[in-house]
Backbone bond lengths (Angstrom), bond angles and torsions (degrees), N, CA, C in turn:
res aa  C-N    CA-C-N  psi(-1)  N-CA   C-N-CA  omega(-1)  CA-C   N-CA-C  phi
1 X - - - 1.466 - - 1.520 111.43 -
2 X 1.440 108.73 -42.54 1.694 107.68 -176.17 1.421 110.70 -140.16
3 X 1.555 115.50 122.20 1.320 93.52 159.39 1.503 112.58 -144.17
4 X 1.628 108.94 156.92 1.272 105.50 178.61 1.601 96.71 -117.12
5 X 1.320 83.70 159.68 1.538 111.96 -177.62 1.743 131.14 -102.53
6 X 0.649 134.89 96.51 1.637 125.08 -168.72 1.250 119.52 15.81
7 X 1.069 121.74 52.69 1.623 152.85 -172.81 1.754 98.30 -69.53
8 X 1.464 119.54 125.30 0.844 138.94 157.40 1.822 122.40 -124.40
9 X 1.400 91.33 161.89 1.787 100.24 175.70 1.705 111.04 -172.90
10 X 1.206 95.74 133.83 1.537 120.11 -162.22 1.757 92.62 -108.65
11 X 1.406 130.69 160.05 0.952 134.04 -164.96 2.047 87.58 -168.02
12 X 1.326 90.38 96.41 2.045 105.20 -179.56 1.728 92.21 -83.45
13 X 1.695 91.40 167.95 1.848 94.92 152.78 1.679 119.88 -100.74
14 X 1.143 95.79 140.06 1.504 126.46 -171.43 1.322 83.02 -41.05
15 X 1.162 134.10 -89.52 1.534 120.46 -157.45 1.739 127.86 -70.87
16 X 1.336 97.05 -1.01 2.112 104.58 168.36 1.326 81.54 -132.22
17 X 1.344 133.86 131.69 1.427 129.02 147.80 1.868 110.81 -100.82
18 X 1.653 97.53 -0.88 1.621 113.53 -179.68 2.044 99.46 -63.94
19 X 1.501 107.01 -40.34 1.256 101.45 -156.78 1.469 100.90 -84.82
20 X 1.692 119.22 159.99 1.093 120.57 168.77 1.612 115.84 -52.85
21 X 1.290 93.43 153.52 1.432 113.95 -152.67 2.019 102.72 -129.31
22 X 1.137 109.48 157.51 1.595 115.52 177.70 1.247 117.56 -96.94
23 X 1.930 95.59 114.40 1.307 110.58 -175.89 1.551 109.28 -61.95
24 X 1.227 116.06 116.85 1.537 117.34 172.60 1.458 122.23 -55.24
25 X 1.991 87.90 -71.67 1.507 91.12 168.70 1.739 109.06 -130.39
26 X 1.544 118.71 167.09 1.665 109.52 -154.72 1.811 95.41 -121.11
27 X 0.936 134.49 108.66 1.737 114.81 -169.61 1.313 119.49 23.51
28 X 1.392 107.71 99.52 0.987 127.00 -165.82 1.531 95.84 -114.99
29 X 1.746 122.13 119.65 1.464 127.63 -178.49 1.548 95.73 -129.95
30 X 1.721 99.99 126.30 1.401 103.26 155.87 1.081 132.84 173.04
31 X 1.839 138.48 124.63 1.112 127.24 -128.81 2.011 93.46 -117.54
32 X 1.308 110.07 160.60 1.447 119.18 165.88 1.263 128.50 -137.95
33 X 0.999 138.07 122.05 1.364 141.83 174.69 1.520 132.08 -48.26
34 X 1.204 144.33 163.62 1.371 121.09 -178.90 1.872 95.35 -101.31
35 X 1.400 95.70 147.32 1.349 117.57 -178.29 1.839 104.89 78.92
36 X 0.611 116.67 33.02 1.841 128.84 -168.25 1.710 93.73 -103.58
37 X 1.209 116.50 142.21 1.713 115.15 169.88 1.767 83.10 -131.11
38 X 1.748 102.51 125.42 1.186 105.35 -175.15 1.861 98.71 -135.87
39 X 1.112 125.88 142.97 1.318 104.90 -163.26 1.612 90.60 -129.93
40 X 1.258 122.39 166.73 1.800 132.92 -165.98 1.414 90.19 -120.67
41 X 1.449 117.09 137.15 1.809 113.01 -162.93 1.715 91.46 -148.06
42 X 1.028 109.60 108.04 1.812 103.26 -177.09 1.585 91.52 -167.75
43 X 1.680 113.58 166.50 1.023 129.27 -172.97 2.407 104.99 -88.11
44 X 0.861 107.72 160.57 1.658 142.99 -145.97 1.929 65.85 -60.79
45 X 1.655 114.07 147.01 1.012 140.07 173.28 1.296 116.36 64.07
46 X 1.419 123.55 -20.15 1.120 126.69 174.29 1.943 121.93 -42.40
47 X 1.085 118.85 -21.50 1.357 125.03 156.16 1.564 114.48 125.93
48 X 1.482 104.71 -6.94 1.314 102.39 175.79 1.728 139.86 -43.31
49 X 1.182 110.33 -25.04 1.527 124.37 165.79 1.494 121.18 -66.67
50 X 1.771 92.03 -40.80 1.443 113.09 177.25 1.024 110.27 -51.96
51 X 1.328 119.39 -46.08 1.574 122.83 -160.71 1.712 98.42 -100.76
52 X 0.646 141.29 -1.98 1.595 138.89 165.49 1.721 118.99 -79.05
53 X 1.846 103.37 -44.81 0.952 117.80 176.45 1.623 101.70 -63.02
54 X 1.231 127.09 -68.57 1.346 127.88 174.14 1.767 127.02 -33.35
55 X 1.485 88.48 -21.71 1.759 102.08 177.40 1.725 106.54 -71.73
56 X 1.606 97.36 -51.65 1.361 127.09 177.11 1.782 109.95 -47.65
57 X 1.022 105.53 -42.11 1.403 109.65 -171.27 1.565 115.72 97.51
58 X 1.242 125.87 6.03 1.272 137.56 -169.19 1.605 89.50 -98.26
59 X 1.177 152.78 4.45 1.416 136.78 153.40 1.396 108.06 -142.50
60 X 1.641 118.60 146.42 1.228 119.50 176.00 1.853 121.96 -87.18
61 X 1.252 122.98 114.02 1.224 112.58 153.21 1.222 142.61 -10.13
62 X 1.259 138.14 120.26 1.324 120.60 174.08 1.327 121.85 -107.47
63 X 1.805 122.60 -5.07 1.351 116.65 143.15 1.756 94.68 -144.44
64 X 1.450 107.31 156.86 1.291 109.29 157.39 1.919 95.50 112.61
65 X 1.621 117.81 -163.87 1.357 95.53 -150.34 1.677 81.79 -152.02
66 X 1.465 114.75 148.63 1.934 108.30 161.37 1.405 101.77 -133.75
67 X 1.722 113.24 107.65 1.418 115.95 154.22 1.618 126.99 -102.47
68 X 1.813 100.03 150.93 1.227 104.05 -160.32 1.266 95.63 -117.11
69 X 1.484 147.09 100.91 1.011 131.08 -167.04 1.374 129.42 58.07
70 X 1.707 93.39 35.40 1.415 131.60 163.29 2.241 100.56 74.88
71 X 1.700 95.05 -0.52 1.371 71.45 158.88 1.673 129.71 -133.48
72 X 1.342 97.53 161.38 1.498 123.26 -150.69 2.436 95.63 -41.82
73 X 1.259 108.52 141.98 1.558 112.61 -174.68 1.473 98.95 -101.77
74 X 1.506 121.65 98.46 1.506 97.42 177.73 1.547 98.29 -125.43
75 X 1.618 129.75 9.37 1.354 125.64 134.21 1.259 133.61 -155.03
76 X 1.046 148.61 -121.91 1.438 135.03 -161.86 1.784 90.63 -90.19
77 X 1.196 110.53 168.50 1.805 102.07 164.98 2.047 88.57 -164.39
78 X 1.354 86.64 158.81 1.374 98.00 158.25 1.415 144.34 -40.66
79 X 1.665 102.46 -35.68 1.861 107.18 -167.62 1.030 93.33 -83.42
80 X 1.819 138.45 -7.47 1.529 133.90 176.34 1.342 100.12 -109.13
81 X 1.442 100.73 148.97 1.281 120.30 -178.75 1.667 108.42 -138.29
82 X 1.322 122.49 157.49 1.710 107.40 177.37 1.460 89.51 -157.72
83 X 1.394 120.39 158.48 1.647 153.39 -127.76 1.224 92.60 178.07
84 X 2.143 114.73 80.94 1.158 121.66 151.35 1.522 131.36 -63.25
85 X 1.492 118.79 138.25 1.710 99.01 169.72 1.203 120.72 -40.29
86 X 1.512 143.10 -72.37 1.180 133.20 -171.52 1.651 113.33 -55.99
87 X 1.461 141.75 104.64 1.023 155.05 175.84 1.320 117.01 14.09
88 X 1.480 106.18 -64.23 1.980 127.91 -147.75 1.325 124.61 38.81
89 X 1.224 116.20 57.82 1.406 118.28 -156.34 1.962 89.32 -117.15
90 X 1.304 102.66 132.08 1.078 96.52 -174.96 1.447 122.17 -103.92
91 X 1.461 118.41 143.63 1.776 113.06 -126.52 1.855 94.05 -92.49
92 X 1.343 109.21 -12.79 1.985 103.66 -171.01 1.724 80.59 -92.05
93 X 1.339 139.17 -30.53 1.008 99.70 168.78 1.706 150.79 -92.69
94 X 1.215 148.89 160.12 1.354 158.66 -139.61 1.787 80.73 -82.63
95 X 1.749 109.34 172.88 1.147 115.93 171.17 1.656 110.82 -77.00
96 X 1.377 121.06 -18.78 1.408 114.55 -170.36 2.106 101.16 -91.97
97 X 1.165 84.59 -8.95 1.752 98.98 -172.90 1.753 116.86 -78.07
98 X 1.415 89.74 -49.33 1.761 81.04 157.13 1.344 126.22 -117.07
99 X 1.055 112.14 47.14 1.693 132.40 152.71 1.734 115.02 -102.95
100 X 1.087 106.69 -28.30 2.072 119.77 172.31 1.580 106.02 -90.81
101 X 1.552 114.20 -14.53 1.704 112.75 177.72 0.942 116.42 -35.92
102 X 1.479 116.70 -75.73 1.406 129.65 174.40 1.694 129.84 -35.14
103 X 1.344 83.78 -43.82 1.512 97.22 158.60 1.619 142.07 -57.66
104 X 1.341 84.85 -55.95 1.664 106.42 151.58 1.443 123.99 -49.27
105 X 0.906 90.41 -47.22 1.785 95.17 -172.54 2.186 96.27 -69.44
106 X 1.191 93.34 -36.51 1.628 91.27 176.69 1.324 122.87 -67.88
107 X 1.185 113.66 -2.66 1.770 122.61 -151.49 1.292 143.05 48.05
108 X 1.254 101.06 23.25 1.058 110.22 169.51 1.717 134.55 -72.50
109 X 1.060 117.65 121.28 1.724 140.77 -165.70 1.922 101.93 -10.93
110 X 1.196 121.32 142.00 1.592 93.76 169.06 1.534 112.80 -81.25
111 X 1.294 132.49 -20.23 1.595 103.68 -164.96 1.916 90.05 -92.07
112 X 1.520 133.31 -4.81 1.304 87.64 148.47 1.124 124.98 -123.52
113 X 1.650 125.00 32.17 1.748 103.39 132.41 1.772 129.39 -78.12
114 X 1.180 101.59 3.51 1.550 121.82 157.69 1.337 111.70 -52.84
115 X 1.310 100.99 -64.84 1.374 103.88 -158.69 1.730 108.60 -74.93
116 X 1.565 111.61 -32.45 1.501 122.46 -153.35 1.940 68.63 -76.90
117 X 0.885 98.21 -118.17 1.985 102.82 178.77 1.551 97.87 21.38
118 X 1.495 121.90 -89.47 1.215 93.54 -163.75 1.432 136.90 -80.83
119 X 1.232 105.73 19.01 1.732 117.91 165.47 1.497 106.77 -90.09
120 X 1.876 128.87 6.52 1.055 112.58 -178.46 1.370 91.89 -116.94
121 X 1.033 124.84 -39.35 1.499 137.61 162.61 1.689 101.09 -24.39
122 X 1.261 102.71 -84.44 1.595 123.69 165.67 1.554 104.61 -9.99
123 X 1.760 123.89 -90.50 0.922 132.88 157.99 1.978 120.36 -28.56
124 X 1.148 136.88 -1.94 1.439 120.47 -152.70 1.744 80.64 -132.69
125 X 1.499 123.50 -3.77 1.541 135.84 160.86 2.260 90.42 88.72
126 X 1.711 95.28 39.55 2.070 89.27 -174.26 1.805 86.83 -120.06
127 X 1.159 121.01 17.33 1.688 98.19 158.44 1.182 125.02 -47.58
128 X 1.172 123.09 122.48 2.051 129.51 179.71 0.818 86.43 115.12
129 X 1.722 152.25 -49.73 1.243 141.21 -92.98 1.868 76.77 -116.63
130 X 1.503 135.68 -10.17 1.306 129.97 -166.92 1.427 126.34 -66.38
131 X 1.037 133.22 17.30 1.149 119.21 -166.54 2.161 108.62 -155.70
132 X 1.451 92.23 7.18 1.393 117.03 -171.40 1.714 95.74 -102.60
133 X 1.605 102.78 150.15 1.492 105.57 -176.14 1.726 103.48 -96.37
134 X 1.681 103.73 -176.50 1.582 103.29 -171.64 1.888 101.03 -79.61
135 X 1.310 113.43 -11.41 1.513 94.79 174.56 1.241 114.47 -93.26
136 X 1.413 123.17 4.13 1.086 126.80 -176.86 1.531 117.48 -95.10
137 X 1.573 116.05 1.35 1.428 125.76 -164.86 1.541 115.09 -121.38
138 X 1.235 142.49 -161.62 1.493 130.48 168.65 1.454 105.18 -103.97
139 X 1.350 117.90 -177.30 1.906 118.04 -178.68 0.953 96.52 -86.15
140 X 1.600 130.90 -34.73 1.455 104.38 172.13 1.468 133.56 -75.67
141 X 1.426 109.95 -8.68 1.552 122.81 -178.63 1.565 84.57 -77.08
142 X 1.750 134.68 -63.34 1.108 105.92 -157.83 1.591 123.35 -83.23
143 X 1.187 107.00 17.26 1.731 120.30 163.11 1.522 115.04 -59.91
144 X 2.050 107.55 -40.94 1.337 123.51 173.82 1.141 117.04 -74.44
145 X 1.391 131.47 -18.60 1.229 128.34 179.34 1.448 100.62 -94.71
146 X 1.671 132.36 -0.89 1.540 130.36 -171.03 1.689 84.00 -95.25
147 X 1.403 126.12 -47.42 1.231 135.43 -163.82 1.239 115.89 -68.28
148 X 1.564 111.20 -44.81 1.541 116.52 157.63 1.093 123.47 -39.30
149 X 1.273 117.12 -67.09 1.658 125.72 -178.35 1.526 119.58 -62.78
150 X 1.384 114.63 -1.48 1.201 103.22 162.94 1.312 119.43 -117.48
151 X 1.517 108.20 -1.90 1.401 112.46 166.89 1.220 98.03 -88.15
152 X 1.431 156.90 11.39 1.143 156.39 -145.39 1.585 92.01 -99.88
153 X 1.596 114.40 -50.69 1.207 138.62 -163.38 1.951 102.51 -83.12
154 X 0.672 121.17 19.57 1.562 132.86 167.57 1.651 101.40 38.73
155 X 1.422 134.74 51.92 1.199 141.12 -154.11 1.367 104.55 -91.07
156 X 1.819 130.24 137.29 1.087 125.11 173.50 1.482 123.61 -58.15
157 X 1.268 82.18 -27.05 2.241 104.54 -165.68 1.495 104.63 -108.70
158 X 1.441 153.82 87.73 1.468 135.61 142.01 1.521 107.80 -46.03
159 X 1.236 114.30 134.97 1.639 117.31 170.50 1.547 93.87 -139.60
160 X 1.819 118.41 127.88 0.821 117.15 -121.22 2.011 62.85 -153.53
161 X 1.133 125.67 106.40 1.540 121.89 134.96 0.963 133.25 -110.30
162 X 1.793 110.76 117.22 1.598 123.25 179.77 1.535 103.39 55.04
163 X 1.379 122.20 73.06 1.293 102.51 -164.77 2.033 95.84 -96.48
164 X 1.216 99.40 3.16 1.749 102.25 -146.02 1.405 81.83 -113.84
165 X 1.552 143.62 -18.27 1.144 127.05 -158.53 1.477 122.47 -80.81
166 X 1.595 111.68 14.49 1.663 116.61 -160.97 1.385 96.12 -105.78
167 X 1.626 119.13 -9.58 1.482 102.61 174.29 1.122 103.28 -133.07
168 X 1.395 111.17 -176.48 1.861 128.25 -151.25 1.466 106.20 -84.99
169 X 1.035 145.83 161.37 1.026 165.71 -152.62 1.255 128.26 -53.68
170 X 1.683 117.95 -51.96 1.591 135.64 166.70 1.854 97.59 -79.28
171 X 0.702 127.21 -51.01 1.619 112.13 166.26 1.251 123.80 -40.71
172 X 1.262 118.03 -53.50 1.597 146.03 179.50 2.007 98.48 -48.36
173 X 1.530 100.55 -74.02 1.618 100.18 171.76 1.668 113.83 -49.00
174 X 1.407 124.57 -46.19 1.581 111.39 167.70 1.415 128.25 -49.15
175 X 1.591 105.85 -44.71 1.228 97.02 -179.02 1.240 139.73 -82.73
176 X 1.229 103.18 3.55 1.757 137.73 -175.47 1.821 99.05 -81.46
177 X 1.500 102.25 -42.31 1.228 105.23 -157.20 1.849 99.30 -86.76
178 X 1.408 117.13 -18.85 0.850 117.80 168.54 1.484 138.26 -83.51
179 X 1.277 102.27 -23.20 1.565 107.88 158.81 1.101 124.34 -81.45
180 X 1.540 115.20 17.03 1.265 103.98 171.00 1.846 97.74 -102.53
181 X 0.986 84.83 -66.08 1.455 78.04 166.61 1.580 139.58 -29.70
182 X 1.100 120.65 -32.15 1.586 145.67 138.89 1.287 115.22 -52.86
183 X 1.076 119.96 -20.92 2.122 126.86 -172.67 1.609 77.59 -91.01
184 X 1.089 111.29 -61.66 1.698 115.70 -148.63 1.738 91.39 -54.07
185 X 1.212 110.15 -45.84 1.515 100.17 -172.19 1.335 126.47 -84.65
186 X 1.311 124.27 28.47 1.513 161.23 -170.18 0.897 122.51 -115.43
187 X 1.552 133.18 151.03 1.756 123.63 127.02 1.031 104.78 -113.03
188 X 1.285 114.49 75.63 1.848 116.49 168.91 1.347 84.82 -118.07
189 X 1.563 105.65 150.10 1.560 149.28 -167.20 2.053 85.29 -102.01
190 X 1.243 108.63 123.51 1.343 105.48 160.55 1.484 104.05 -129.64
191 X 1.375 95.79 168.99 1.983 109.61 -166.34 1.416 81.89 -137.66
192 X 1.193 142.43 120.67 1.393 145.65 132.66 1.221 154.86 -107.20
193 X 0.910 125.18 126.01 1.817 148.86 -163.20 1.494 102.78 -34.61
194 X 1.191 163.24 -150.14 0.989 145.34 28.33 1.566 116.69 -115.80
195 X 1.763 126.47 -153.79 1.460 145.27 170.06 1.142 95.66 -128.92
196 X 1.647 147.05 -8.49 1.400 139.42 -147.51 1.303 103.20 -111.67
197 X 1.476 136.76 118.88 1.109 116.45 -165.11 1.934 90.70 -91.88
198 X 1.431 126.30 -45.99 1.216 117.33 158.31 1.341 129.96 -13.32
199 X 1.743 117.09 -53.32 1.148 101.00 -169.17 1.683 113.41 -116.35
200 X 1.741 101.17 22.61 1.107 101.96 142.09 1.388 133.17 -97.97
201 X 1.044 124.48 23.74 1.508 126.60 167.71 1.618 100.66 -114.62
202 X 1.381 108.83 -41.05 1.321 90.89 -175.20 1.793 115.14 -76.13
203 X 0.736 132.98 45.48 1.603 144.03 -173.65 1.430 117.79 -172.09
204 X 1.440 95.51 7.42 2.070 78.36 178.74 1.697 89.92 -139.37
205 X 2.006 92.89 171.96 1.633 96.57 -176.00 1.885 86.85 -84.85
206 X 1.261 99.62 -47.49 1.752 109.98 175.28 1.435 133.21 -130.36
207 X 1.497 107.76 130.72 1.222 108.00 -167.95 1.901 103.81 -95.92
208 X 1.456 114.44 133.33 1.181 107.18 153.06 1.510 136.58 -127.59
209 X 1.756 96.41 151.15 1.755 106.38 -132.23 1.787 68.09 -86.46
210 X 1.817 119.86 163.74 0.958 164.53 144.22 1.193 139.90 -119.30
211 X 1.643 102.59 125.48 1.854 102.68 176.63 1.462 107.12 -115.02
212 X 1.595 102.28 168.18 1.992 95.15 173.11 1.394 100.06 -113.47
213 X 1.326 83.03 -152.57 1.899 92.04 -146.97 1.093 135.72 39.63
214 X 1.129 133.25 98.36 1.425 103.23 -33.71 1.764 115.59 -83.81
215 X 1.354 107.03 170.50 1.499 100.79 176.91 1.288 137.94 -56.82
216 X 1.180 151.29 137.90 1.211 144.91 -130.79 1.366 121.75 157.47
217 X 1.085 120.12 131.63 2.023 136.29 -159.36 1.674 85.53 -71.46
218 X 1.579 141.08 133.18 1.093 162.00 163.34 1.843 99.71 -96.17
219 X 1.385 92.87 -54.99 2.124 75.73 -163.92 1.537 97.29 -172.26
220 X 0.932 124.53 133.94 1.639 144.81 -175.47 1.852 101.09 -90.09
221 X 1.079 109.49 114.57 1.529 114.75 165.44 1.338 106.05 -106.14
222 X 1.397 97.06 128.95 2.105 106.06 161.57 1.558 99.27 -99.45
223 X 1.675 95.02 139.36 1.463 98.69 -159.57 1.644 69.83 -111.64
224 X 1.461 114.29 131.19 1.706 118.36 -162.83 1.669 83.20 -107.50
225 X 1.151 166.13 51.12 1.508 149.53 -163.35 1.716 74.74 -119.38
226 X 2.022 89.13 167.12 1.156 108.78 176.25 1.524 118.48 -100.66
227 X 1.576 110.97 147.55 1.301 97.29 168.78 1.720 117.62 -126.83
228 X 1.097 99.87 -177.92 1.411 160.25 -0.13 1.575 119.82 -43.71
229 X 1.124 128.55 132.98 1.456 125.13 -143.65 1.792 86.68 -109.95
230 X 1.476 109.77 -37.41 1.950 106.68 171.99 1.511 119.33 -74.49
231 X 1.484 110.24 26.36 1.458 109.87 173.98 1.855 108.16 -113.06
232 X 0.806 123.47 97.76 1.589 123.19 164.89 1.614 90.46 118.76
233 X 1.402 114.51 -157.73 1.719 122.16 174.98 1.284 121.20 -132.58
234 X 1.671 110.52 78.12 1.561 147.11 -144.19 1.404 75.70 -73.28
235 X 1.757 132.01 -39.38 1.637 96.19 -155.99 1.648 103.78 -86.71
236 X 1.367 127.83 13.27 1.157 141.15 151.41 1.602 119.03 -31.65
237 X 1.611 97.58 -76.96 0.951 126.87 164.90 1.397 115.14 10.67
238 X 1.105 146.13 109.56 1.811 136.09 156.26 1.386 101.88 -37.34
239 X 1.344 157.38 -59.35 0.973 141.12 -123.98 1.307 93.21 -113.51
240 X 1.259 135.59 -13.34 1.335 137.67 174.97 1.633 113.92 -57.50
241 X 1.603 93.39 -50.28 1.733 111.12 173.29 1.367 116.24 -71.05
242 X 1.538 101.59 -14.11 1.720 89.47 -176.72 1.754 104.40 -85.16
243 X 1.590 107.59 -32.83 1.305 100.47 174.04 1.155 126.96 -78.21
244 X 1.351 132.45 1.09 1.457 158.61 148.62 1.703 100.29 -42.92
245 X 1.076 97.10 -71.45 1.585 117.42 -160.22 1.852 96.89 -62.74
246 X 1.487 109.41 -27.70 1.343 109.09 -177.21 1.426 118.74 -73.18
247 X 1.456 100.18 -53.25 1.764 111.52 175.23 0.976 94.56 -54.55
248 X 1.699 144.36 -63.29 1.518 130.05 -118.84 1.247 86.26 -82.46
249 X 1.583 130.57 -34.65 1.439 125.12 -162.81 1.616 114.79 -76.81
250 X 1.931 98.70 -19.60 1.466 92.36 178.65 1.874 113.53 -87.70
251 X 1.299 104.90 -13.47 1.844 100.23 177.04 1.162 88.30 -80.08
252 X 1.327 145.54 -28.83 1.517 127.98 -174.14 1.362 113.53 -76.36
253 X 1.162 135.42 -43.76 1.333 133.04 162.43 1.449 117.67 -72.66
């Protein structure tokens, strides 16, 4: 479904672009499967955004290559979709209004981005919720209406940075538990962001660890647990802690 190629990116200063500049990310190799939830787990600058955005098509490479079904990413496209932390939900419109945006903007007919919207809505647990604005809802409701709208667009790829980190803690565990449930009823391929090493195991088949300076793939974990992962209390699990104990020791070294 995805692969990158010894992907690099340099980031100069705006006013010398002569002087050395900060390697974002350094050959960067790494392939994903379709229907795979694989999440990027490394400490702050390490490049993980970098490299999502670059998936996205929202930044250009400066060496190396991203194919999606073996073809070449050189800007935004449809089969990707992305679910920034900060919402972007736009506030004159209704909850069913910017979930059909995207749609809109595609031209597509209104009664069926009507309909597609609220069958994702439906799915994202915001039925009723259509006709209410984003200040009128919680941060985690409008996370579902960010998630909607990009499942709206039936995308091969969700790319997903930090999408959970804008609310508090018991929200954070719901909404974790709910995208999985939303994966399950999918074949979208997601790549996700996080700082949590918790809730990157508990949501992915594999987590991969990242360091900076420059940025760069350290070590691929297969998180082997069973799922449905929101049935019983998986982070219980012995083996949950052992892969705990594995990551934490590899961002530390």
């Amino acid at each position: 479904m995805l692969q990158v190629r010894h992907l690099s990116k340099v980031f100069f200063e705006q006013n010398d672009p002569r002087k050395p500049g900060l390697v974002a990310l350094y050959d960067i190799s790494l392939s994903v499967r379709k229907n795979e939830f694989v999440s990027l787990l490394g400490p702050s600058g390490c490049g993980k955004t970098t490299l999502i955005r670059i998936v996205a098509g929202l930044l250009p490479a400066d060496r190396g290559e991203v194919l999606v079904n073996g073809k070449p990413v050189t800007s935004p496209g449809r089969e990707r979709c992305m679910v920034f932390q900060q919402f972007g939900l736009l506030p004159w419109r209704t909850v069913l209004g910017n979930v059909e945006f995207g749609l809109e903007i595609e031209g597509v007919a209104r009664e069926e981005r009507r309909e597609v919207s609220r069958k994702y809505l439906d799915l994202v647990g915001l039925k009723g919720f259509e006709d209410y604005y984003p200040h009128q809802i919680s941060g985690g409701m409008q996370q579902r209406v960010g998630i909607a709208r990009a499942l709206s667009k039936k995308p091969d790829i969700l790319l997903m940075d930090e999408p959970f980190g804008a609310v508090d803690a018991q929200t954070r565990e719901q909404l974790q538990e709910e995208l999985l449930k939303i994966w399950a009823k999918t074949d979208t391929t997601v790549i996700f962001v996080t700082h949590s090493i918790d809730e990157s195991i508990y949501l992915s088949d594999r987590v991969v660890v990242m360091h900076s300076r420059p940025g760069c793939i350290k070590e691929e974990v297969v998180v082997d647990l069973p799922r449905p992962r929101w049935e019983g209390d998986i982070k219980a699990d012995p083996r949950f802690a052992q892969l705990r104990a594995r990551i934490r020791e590899s961002l530390r070294a």
